[in-house]
N, C-alpha and C positions, 0 to 999 in steps of 0.2 A: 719777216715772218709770213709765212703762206697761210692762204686761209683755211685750208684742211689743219695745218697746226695752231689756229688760231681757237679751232673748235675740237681741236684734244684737249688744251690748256682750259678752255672753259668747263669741258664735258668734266677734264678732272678733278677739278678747284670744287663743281657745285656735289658732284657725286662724296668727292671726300665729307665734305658736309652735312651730307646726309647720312655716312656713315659712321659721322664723328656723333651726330644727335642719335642714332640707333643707340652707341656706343653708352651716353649717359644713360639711357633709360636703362639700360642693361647695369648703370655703375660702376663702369671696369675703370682702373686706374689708366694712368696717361700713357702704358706700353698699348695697353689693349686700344684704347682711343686712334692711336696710329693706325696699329693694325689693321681694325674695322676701318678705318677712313683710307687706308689703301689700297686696301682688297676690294674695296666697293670702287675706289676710284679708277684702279688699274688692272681688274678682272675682265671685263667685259670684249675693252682693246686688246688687253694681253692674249686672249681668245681667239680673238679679230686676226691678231698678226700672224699666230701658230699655222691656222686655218688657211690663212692667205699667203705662207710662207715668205713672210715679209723679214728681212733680215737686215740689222737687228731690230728683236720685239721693239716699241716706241721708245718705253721708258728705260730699257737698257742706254739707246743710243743718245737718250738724251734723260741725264737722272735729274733734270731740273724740276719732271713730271713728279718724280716722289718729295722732292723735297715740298712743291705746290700743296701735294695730298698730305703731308706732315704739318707745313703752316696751318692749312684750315680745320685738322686734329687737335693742337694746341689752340686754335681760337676757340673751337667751342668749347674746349675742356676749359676753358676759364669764362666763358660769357655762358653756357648754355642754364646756369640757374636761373639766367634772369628774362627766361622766357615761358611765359605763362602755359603754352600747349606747345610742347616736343612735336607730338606725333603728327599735330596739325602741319606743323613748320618740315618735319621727313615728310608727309605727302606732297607738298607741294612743291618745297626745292628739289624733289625727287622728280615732278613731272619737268621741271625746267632741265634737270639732268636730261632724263630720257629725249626731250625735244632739242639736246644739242649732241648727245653721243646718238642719238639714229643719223643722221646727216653727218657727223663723222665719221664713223661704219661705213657707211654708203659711199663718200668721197675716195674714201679707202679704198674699197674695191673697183670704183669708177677707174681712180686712176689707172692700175694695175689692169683693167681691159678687162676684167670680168662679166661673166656672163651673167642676164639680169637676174636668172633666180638668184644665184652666186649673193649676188649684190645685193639683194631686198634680206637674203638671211644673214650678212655683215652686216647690215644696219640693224637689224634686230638682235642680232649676239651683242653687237655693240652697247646696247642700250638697256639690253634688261639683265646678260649675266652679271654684274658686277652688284646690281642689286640682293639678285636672287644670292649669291653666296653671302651678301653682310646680312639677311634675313635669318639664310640658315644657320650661319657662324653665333649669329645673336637670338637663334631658337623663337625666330618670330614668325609668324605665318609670311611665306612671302608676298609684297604685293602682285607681283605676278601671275598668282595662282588665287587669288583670293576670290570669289564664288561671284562670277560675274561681271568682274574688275574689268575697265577699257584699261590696257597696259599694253601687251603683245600686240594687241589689234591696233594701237596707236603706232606702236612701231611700225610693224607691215603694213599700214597704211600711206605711213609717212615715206617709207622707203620705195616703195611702190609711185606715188605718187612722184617723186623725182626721178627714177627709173621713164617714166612716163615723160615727162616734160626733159628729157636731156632725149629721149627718141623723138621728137615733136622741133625740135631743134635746138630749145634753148640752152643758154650757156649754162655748163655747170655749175657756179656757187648760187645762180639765182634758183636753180632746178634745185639745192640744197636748204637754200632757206625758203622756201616751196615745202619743203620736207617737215623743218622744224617747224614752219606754221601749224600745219595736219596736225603732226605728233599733239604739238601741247594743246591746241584746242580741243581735240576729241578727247585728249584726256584732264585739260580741265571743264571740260562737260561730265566726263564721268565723276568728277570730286562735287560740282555744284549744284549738278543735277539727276546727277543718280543713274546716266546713260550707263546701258550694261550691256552684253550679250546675254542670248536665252542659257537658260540655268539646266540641265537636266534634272529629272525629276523622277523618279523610282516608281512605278504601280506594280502594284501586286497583279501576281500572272493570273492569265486569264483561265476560269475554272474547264 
């Protein structure tokens, strides 16, 4: 197994599980459960691949991906009572998400000889669309958009940042876990300590 498929397999295992706790809180039965835990696991790449005219899309060519995001659907739907705070447990296995699909994103496009803007916006599609549509699917504010939120800026950070150290010389999977470092730190800075970007703020026009 190469290491780029080593960090789709991850990206899609921890994303389904965020999709699968979306899914209880929402209380949909065990179809819906899938659903939300595939579309959140396999949106973001499936995005990725269209974009980067990668043939075939991941999960087509290898459906061991859905069956992955099906397993971790049926585990929460039968463990997810016996956890004290859902939403607490979706923000954070969500930030573990985003810090291994940006550096899959990005491995993505590296390999294919993309150019770096190219590359910094694969890691960031990678990483936060499959979020934003189990948000919307499940009529929750997304975190991505939420008033303030380190989410995007962790992406493009992270994406960025090995963009950076693969021009500098370094080898790529170290230039990738470079990447997932950034990502999850500044975004578990934003869950612990309330790191944000500036908020706009509406004044009344001037008379």
């Amino acid at each position: 197994m190469t290491f780029l498929a080593l960090l789709d397999y991850a990206s899609v295992l921890v994303f389904a599980l965020t999709g699968a706790l979306v899914a209880s809180r929402a209380q949909l039965d065990i179809v819906g459960f899938a659903f939300v835990a595939c579309l959140t696991a396999l949106g973001g790449g499936t995005l990725r691949d269209l974009l980067l005219d990668r043939n075939p899309v991941f999960w087509i060519g290898n459906p061991n991906y859905i069956l992955l995001a099906a397993f971790g659907a049926v585990a929460v739907f039968l463990s997810a009572h016996l956890l004290e705070s859902r939403l607490r447990w979706v923000v954070w296995l969500d930030s573990f998400a985003l810090a291994v699909a940006v550096p899959a994103g990005t491995g993505a496009a590296i390999a294919l000889n993309s150019p770096p803007v190219i590359t910094v916006l694969m890691g960031m599609a990678t990483g936060t669309m499959g979020g934003l549509m189990r948000d919307v699917v499940c009529n929750e504010v997304p975190l991505v958009l939420k008033q303030g939120e380190l989410y995007i800026s962790c992406a493009m950070a992270g994406a960025i940042t090995a963009v950076m150290m693969i021009w500098m010389g370094l080898e790529v999977r170290f230039a990738l876990l470079a990447c997932a470092g950034v990502c999850w730190t500044l975004r578990a800075g934003s869950i612990l300590f309330g790191w944000h970007l500036p908020v706009y703020k509406s004044r009344p026009p001037r008379s």
